[in-house]
C-alpha positions in Angstrom: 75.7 3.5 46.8 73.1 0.7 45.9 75.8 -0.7 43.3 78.4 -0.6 45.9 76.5 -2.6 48.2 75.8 -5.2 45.7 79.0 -5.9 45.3 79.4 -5.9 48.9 76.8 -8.5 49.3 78.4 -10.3 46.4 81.9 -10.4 48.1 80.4 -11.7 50.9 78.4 -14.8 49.5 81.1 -16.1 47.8 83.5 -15.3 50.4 81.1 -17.7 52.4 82.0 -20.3 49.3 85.7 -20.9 51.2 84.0 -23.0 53.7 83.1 -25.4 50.7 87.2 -26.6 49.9 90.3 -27.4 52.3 91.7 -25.6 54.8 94.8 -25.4 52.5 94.2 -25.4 48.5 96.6 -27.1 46.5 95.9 -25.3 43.6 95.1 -21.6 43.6 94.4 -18.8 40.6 95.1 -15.3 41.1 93.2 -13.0 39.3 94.8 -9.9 40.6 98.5 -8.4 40.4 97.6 -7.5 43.9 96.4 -11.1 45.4 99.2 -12.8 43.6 101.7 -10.5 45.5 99.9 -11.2 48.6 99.5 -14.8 47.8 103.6 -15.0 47.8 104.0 -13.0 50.5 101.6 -15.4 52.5 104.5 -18.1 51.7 101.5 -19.8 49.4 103.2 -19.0 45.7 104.1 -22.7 45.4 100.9 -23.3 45.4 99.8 -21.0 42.8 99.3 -22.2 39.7 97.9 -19.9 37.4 98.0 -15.3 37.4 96.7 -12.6 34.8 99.4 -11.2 32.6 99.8 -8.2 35.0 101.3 -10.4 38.0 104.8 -8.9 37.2 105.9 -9.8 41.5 107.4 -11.0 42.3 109.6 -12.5 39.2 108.6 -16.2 40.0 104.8 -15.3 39.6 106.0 -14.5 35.8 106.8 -18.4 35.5 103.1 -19.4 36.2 100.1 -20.0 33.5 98.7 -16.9 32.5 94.6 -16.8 32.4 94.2 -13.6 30.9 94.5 -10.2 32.5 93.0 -8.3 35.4 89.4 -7.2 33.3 89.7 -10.5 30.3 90.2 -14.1 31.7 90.1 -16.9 29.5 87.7 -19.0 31.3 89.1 -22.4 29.0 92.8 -22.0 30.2 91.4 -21.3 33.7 89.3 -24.8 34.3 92.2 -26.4 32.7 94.3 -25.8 35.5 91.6 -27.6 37.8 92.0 -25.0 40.9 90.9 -25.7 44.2 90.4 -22.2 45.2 90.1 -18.5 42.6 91.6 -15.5 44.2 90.4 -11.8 42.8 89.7 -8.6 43.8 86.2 -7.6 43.2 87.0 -4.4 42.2 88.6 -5.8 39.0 86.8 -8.7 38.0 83.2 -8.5 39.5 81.6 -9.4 36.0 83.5 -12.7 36.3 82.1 -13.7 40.1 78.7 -15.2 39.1 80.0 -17.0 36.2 83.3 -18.8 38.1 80.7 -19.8 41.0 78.4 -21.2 38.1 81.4 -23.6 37.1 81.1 -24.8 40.7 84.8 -23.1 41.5 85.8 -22.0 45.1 86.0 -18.5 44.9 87.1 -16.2 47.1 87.8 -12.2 47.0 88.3 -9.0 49.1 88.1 -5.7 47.7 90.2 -3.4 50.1 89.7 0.5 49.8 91.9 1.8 52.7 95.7 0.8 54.5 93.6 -0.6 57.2 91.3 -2.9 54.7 94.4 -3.8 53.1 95.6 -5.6 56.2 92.3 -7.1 56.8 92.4 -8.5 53.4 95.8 -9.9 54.3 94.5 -11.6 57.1 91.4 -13.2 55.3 93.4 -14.1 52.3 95.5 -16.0 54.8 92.3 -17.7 56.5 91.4 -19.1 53.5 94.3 -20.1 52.0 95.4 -22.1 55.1 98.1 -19.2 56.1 96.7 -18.0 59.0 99.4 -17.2 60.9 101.2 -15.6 57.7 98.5 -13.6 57.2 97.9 -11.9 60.9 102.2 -12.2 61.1 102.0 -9.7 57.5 99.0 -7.2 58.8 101.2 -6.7 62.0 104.3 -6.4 60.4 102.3 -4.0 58.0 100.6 -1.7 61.2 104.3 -1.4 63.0 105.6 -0.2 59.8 102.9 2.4 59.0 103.4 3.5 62.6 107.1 3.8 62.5 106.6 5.8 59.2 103.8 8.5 60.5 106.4 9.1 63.6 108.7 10.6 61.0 107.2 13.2 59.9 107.9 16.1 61.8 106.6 19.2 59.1 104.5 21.7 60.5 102.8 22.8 57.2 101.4 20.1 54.7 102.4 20.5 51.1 100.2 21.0 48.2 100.7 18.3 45.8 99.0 16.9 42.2 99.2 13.7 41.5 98.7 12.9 37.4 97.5 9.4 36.5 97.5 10.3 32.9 98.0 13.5 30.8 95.5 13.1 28.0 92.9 13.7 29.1 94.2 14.8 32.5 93.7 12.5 35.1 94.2 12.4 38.9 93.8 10.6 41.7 91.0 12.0 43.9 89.1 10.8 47.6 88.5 7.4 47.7 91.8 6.5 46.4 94.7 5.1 47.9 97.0 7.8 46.4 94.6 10.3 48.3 95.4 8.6 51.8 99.3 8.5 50.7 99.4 12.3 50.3 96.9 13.0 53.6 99.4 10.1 55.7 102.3 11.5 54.5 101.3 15.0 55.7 100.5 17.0 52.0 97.3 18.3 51.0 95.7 16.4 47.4 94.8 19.3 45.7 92.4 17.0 43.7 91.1 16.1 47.5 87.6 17.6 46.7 86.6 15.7 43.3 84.1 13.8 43.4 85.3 10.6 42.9 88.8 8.6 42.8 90.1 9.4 39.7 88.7 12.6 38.2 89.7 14.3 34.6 91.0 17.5 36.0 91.3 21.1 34.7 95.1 21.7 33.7 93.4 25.3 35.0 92.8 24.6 37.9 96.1 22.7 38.8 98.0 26.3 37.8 95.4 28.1 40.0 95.8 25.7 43.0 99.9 26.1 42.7 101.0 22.2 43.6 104.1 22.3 45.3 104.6 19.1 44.1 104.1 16.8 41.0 103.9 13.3 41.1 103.8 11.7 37.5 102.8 7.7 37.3 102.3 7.7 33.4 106.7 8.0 33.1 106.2 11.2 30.7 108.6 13.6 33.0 110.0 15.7 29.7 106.7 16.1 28.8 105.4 18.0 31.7 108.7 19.8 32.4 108.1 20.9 28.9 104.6 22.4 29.6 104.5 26.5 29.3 101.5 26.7 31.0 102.7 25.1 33.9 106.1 27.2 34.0 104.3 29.1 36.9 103.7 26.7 39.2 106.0 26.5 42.4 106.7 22.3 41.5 108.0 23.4 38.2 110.0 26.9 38.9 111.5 24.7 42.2 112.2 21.1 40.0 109.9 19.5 41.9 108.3 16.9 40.0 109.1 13.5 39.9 108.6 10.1 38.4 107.4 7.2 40.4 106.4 3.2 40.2 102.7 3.5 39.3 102.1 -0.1 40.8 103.4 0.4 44.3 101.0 3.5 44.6 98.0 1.3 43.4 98.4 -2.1 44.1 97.0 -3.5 47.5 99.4 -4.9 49.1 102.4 -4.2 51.9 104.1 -1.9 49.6 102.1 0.6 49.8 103.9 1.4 52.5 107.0 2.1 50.5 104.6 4.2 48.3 104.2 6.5 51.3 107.8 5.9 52.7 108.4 7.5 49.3 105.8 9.8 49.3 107.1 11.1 52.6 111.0 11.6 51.5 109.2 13.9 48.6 107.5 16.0 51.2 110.5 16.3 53.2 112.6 17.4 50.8 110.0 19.7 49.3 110.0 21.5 52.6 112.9 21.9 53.5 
């Protein structure tokens, strides 16, 4: 808790550092696959002129100067682009925040946790990139959307499902995560909902116990875990019901996350049927 609100207090001072350059900034880094997806959705992604290698959308961000990744920036190629304003998530690059403020660089990041934080993040990303409208325009379009989505759903009993990050060792995705609030949003019961933090190693023991109705693979290794004789047992497995899905719309804070759960939701229904 005392680390968290660190970083909290961290975010927030150099949050305060956006008062310090224009209203619009000509010259922006992302430091995030997520802010530079936000940053183009804002209409901004003219004006960006520098992303990590990770900023795969949308395909023009590939065409701008890479700066290193998400956890390893190269500082040099960074001040060369002369930026007006640094864009990151603080959940990825909080050992970088003190040292960019040091060079005397605008900085600026959000760190959203939920749906709901994502659209405020849209909104303050907007604020101070001189996209304001954008920004509130996005959230909005965002809330209708998640709205229109929840109304779907019209399953009486939630589904048990296991989501695997990575098979070796296994991983999941637990509370605190966003893949958690898919699966509660879109009606299915996490059966990793009770670890004890957001992306546990879990017992392959206790996903046979617990019975998954559902298997949601992120790591592309479907023959793999159709191939698993332990897991033969399971209801996912005996009734095919394991799929494959785009590990960065599940993860990445942005507006599709919504077609994460407008996925997530088809896999339900057709589960339960």
């Amino acid at each position: 808790m005392k680390k968290r609100m660190t970083l909290l207090l961290l975010v927030l001072l150099l949050a305060l550092s956006v008062g310090l350059v224009q209203a619009a900034p000509q010259r922006i880094v992302s430091l995030a696959p997520s802010v530079t997806e936000n940053l183009f959705a804002l209409g901004v992604g003219d004006r960006v002129v520098g992303v990590t290698s990770w900023c795969d959308y949308p395909e023009e961000a590939t065409t701008k100067t890479i700066i290193g990744d998400a956890m390893s920036l190269n500082l040099e190629v960074l001040l060369s682009l002369e930026p007006d304003l640094v864009v990151g998530d603080a959940n990825l690059v909080a050992g970088y925040l003190e040292t960019l403020a040091e060079f005397g660089i605008p900085v600026f990041v959000v760190a959203p946790t939920t749906l709901q934080e994502v659209q405020e993040s849209l909104i303050s990303i907007g604020e101070a990139v001189g996209a304001e409208i954008e920004g509130w325009a996005l959230a909005t379009a965002m809330e209708n959307r998640l709205n229109g989505l929840l109304a779907r759903i019209n399953r009486t009993e939630t589904v048990r499902v296991f989501v695997e990050i990575w098979n070796e060792p296994l991983m999941s995705a637990g509370p605190g995560s966003f893949i958690d609030e898919l699966i509660v949003l879109a009606g299915g019961e996490n059966i990793a909902g009770d670890a004890d933090n957001p992306w546990p190693v879990f017992s392959e023991e206790v996903v046979i116990d617990r019975d998954p109705e559902v298997v949601i693979l992120t790591g592309f290794n479907l023959e793999e875990v159709l191939g698993r004789s332990a897991w033969q047992s399971t209801t996912a497995l005996k009734q095919g019901a394991v799929y494959e899905v785009d590990p960065n719309l599940y993860s990445r804070t942005t507006p599709r996350l919504l077609d994460a759960l407008e996925e997530m939701i088809g896999i339900l229904d057709a589960v339960a049927q």
